[in-house]
C-alpha positions, 0 to 999 in steps of 0.5 A: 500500500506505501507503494501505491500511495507514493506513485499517487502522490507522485502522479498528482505532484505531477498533474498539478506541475504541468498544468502550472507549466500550462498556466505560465506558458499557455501550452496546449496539452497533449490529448486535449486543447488549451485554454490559452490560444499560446502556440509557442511551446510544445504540448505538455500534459500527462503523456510528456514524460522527459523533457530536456532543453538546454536553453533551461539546463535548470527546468525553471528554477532562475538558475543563471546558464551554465558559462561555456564549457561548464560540466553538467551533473543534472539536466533537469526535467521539465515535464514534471515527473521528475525523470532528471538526467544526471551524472555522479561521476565528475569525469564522465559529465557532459559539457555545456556549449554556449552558441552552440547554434546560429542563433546563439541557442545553447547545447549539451555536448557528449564525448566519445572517449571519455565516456560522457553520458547522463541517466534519467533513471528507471521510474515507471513513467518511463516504462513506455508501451508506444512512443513520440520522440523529439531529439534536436542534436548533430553528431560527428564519427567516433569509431563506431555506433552512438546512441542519442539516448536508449532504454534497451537491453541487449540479449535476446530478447530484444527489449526496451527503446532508443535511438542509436546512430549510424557510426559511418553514415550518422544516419539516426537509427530506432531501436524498438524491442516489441511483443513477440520478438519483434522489433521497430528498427530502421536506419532514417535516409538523412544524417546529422553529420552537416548540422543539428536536425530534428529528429521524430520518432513515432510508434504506435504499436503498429506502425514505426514513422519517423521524421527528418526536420519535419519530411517524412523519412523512413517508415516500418510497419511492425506489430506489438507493444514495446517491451519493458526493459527495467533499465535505465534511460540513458542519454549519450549512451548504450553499453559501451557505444557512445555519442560524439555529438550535441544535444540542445533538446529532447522530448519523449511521450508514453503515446504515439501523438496525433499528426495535429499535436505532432506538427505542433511541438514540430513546429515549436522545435524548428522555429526555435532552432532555426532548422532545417540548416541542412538538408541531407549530406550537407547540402544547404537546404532550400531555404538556406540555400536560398538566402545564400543566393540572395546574399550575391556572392558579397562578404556575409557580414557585410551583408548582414548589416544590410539585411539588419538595415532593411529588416528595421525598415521593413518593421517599420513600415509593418508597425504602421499597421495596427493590425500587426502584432508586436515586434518588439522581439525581434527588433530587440533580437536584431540588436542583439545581433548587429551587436555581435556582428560588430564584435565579429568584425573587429575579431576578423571571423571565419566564414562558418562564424560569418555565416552563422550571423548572417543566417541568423539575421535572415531568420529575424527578418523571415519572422518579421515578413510573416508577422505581415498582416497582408499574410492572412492565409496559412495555404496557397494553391499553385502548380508545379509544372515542367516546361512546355517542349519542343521548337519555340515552346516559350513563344507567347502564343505557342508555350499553353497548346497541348501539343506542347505541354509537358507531363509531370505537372502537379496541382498543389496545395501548399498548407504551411507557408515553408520551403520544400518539396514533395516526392513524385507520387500523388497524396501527402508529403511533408513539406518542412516546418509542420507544412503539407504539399497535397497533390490533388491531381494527377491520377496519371501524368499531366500538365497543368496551367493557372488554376482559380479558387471559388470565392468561398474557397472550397473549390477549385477550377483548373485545366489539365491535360493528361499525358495520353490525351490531345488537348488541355480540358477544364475540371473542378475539384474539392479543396479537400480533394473530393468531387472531382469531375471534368467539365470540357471535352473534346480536341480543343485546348480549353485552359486558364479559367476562372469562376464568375460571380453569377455561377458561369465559367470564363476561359480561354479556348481554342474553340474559334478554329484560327491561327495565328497570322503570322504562325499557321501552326499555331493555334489560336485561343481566345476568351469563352464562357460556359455554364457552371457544368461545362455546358453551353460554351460560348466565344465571347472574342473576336480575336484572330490572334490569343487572349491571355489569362484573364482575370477578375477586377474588384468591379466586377470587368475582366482584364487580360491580355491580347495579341493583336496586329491589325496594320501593326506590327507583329511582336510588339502590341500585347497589351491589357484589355478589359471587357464585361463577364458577357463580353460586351464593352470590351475596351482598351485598358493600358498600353495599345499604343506603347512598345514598353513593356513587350507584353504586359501578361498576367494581370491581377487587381491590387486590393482595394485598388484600381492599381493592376500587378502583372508580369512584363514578359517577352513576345518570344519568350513568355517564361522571361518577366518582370513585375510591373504596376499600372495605374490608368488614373495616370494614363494609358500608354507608356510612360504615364501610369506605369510602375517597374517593381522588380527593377533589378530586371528590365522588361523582357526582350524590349528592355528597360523603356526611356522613361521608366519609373522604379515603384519603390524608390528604396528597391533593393536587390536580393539575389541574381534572378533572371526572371519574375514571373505570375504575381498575386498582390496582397495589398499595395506593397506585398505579393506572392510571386514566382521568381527564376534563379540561376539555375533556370527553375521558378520557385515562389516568394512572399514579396514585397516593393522594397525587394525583400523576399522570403521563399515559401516553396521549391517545387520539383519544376516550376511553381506558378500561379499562386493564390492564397486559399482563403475565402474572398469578396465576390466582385459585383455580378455584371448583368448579361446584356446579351440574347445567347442563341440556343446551343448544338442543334437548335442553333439559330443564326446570330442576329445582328447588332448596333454600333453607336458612338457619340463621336468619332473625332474624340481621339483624333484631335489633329482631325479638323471637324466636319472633315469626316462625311463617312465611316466605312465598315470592315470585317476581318476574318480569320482563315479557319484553315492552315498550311500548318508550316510557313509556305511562302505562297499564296493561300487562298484570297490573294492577301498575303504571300508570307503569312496567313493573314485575315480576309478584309470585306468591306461591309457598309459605308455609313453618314456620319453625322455632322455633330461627329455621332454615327450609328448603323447595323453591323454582323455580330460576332466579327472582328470589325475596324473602320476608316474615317472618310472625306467627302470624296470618300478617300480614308483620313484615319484608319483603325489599327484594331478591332471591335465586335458585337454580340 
């Protein structure tokens, strides 16, 4: 009975010291929810049984930390049952190790040769029958196998439970001695050699799982309970096997933790530390890897300085905005750290030093980055896609037909906003600090183009085409993954689409049967809409040449981009357009006149603004970009109302324009990029963008105007197209204005329509008025046929003997009226332009572009 009595009074010393801990620090509990919102710390309750953090050697006692190498005889238990780790024999304690990490957290280190090691003893509690384990520890060869800790037996059988390491590779090693002989032992793929990792060890009597810096790494499937060993937890050690290593923090539980409690003291653990620094075999990881390729090849502390500079002007424009959080942290944290860069500096460090402070001061600003309160979202939907292949395969007009698209695409959501990549199969990856990349297509190879997301943020809308089939086809599909069905079919390239606030689809389809002019083997994809089904697709462009990726304002209009050359010139007229979700009143939006930038693609409204983001890409070569703003308050064509952002980049093929303007007088370059590209405005001055390093492959970035950038993905091609998975406003419903005819075979003819303008001079100032009598009326048709290559000759009506250029009818010749007004009947659903005639019926003025009517 004295027995009984000890383990409840032990057990309630216990319950009451947790949930002090819980009170104090607002940590969740594991198996249940805190009353505090607190995320910061790991979960504590009942199932955390040792938990030792060299950052507090004392477990909360106010002890000063230990001065650096000082012998440690008890690493103190800070879960509450008391299981400390201590060390009787002076020789034979670890030491401390003070700025053991980047950051200048602290470790514990183990020596090999001396036979450093601590035990936690042999309570109950420690007697586990399934197990969550967390080690933040590196290791270096010491002749043979270590251990991070072990509460095994050798024999057989087999029992107990540790984590040993691989003597050669330093591969971390489970060791679980199970029911019936049994045992959970694997070697994970990562090693510890190049750096502290995180190392993650869950069992749940039926599955082994482990982690590496939060990616999912070895697994075994094995059966039975662990087995009690009745020895000691060691720390450092196993028999005769020894660590030659540190540990800066060890966490164990009786239970296997959910993924939910798991991915929380995950992400307590890196961000603390500061992981992954590396990646496997010492290479950095992409997030590393990345900032050092922002630093530009220069001095790192110099650079560091400057990364402080920008950061304090970053917290400073973020601390204008009341909704943001305190920063005060991490401005004191960066202080801190220009301090002992300055100290380094006098003492002429090494580089490993320099890198050190340099990485740590990219962490503070990373942190200031994601305390924006534009960053509103946890997830972002994005693909990851190869290039198009093939001849020409990055031309404007060439790089989205489906003969050209290249498998391997995937469509993502990314949920955690963290650098990382997914393995090739479909499903759940992790994808560094606690993040998951979710696949939600393919079933089979494919390629995919920009994606969209319902306003309420549970659907999505894409276009893919699979590997074995002809042409790109529209599909929706659940947030979660469910309900997926394919909504086009057919030879045609329906790609780009996006949701409608009346329930319609609007996309961009090859369905109008041209041909580029200038390019017979290249088909032409032009503006469309259907009904929520897929049904009842309807051309809404009279374009011959493309309309590119359209997108929705905040009034309701749609803008994109459009090729055209009537009586132009061929490369250099790709300009922004809007038009309503009917198509009626389409009308130019910037840039019809302008030779800068090349084409001003991929258009997205600035929140809370008439302001439009886009990328200024090449006529031949669309995956060459730059960002840019435009402003129509400010005018129409070049230079007035147009914006450079990235302005370490000029514009694509055209280069930088006589008159350009830098957005941001304070821009900064971070980082040789060659390319800038799919950008998704969060507010005025942030947005998601897809940048290209030097090694030719698009990663995505939160970014913002000044030019700090912060990765958020590394995909295993290209990320484009991101967009934050949240629920957002529904712009207005523009009333349809159009009589639609019956589709398939009740189709009927189009009737025609009326033109009306108010007067034809406006415009044309250097037309006197009353020198207009007449308006003469063309149509242009595109050839619905092609040669399919360049053939140099005539092709048809006698037009044009290098290209396959529309056919010119003239229609009507109509009075203009002698107030400049003009109105007359005009074919609907053609391309139409007119010339303005004296009374002699001579042109005066000719138009360069088209209209249409529906």
């Amino acid at each position: 009975m004295a027995t009984l009595a000890e383990e409840m009074i032990a057990d309630l010393l216990r319950l009451i010291a947790t949930w002090a801990l819980v009170l104090a620090t607002g940590m969740p509990q594991a198996g249940g929810q805190s009353t505090a919102a607190a995320t910061a710390g790991p979960l504590v309750g009942p199932d955390l049984v040792l938990w030792l953090d060299a950052q507090d050697i004392a477990g909360g006692k106010g002890v000063d930390v230990p001065a650096d190498k000082a012998a440690i005889a008890t690493w103190a238990d800070k879960s509450g049952c008391g299981n400390h780790a201590t060390q009787a024999v002076e020789d034979r304690r670890p030491t401390y190790v003070r700025d053991a990490l980047a950051r200048g957290l602290h470790a514990v280190r183990f020596r090999a040769a001396p036979k450093q090691c601590l035990s936690a003893g042999k309570r109950s509690s420690l007697d586990l029958a399934a197990i969550t384990a967390y080690v933040v520890a590196w290791a270096k060869p010491a002749g043979g196998e270590m251990w991070l800790f072990s509460k095994n037996r050798w024999g057989s059988p087999w029992v107990g439970y540790g984590i040993a390491v691989d003597g050669r590779a330093l591969r971390p090693w489970p060791h679980l001695g199970l029911e019936g002989g049994a045992r959970g032992y694997l070697k994970l793929n990562g090693n510890l050699g190049a750096g502290f990792r995180l190392v993650e060890v869950v069992y749940d009597g039926n599955v082994l799982r482990t982690c590496l810096d939060g990616r999912r790494d070895a697994e075994q499937t094995v059966q039975g309970r662990i087995l009690a060993s009745g020895q000691q937890l060691l720390i450092g050690t196993l028999g005769s096997q020894y660590l030659e290593g540190q540990i800066a923090e060890i966490l164990l539980y009786r239970t296997a933790l959910s993924d939910k409690e798991r991915q929380r003291t995950r992400k307590y653990l890196l961000s603390k530390y500061g992981l992954p620094v590396v990646q496997a075999a010492g290479r950095p990881s992409p997030l590393v890897a990345d900032w050092l390729f922002q630093a530009e090849g220069r001095p790192l502390l110099e650079r560091a300085r400057q990364e402080i500079t920008w950061a304090r002007q970053l917290a400073s424009r973020l601390a204008a905005d009341p909704r943001t959080p305190s920063l005060a942290d991490d401005l004191a944290e960066l202080n801190r750290l220009a301090d002992r860069i300055d100290a380094a500096a006098r003492d002429r460090p090494g580089p490993r030093s320099a890198r050190e402070r340099y990485l740590a001061v990219r962490q503070v600003k990373r942190r200031l980055m994601f305390k924006n309160p534009a960053v509103d979202f946890e997830q972002v939907l994005c693909i990851d896609q190869p290039y198009p292949r093939g001849s020409e395969s990055r031309h404007e007009a060439i790089h989205r037909m489906g003969i050209k698209a290249a498998p391997g695409g995937r469509l993502l959501v990314l949920d955690g906003l963290h650098p990382g990549f997914a393995p090739a199969q479909p499903g759940f990856a992790l994808a560094e600090p606690g993040g998951q990349v979710r696949v939600l297509a393919p079933d089979r190879p494919g390629s995919f183009w920009r994606p969209d997301l319902s306003f309420d943020g549970k659907k999505v809308l894409f276009c893919y085409k699979a590997h074995d089939e002809k042409a790109f086809h529209l599909y929706e599909v659940g947030l979660d993954g469910s309900g997926l069905r394919q909504l086009t079919q057919g030879d045609y390239d329906d790609i780009d689409p996006i949701y409608l606030p009346d329930g319609h689809i609007l996309f961009t389809t090859t369905r109008g049967n041209t041909y580029v002019r200038c390019g017979p083997y290249i088909y032409s994809y032009v503006l469309a809409r259907c009904d929520a089904d897929g049904s009842n697709i309807y051309l809404i462009s009279q374009n011959s040449e493309p309309d590119f990726v359209p997108s929705l304002m905040g009034d309701g209009q749609v803008i994109y981009s459009r090729w055209e050359y009537s009586d132009k010139d061929q490369n250099r007229v790709q300009s922004l357009w809007t038009t309503n979700q009917d198509g009626t009143s389409t009308a130019a939006f910037w840039g019809n006149q302008s030779v800068w930038p090349d084409h001003t693609a991929e258009p997205r409204p600035i929140p809370g603004s008439r302001r439009v983001m886009f990328s200024g890409v090449g006529h031949h070569d669309w995956f060459t970009g730059s960002i840019g703003i435009i402003d129509p308050d400010r005018g129409s064509n070049y230079p007035h109302g147009l914006t450079r952002v990235t302005w370490d980049r000029p514009w694509a093929e055209v280069g930088a324009g006589p008159a350009d303007r830098c957005e941001a007088a304070n821009y900064h370059s971070a980082g040789r990029y060659t390319s800038y590209k799919t950008p998704y405005p969060l507010s005025e001055q942030d947005f998601l963008v897809s940048a290209r390093g030097g090694d030719g492959k698009f990663r995505l970035y939160l970014m913002d105007v000044q030019g700090n950038r912060e990765l958020i993905y590394e995909g295993a091609h290209n990320v484009w197209h991101a967009m934050p998975v949240r629920p957002r406003r529904k712009p207005p419903r523009v009333a349809d204005r159009v009589t639609w005819p019956p589709a398939g075979p009740r189709r009927t003819p189009a009737q025609t329509g009326t033109l009306y303008s108010a007067d034809i001079y406006q415009g044309v100032p250097e037309l006197p008025r009353g020198s207009v009598k007449y308006l003469r009326v063309f149509q242009q048709d595109a050839k619905t046929y092609s040669t399919w290559f360049k053939t140099f000759v005539f092709s048809g009506p006698p037009v044009s003997a290098v290209q396959s250029e529309a056919v010119k009818r003239i229609v009507s010749t109509v009075p203009v009226e002698a107030d400049g007004s003009v109105y007359f009947e005009a074919p609907a659903g053609k391309a139409l332009f007119f010339q303005l005639l004296d009374e002699h019926g001579r042109a005066l003025h000719t138009m360069r572009s088209f209209v249409g009517l529906l």
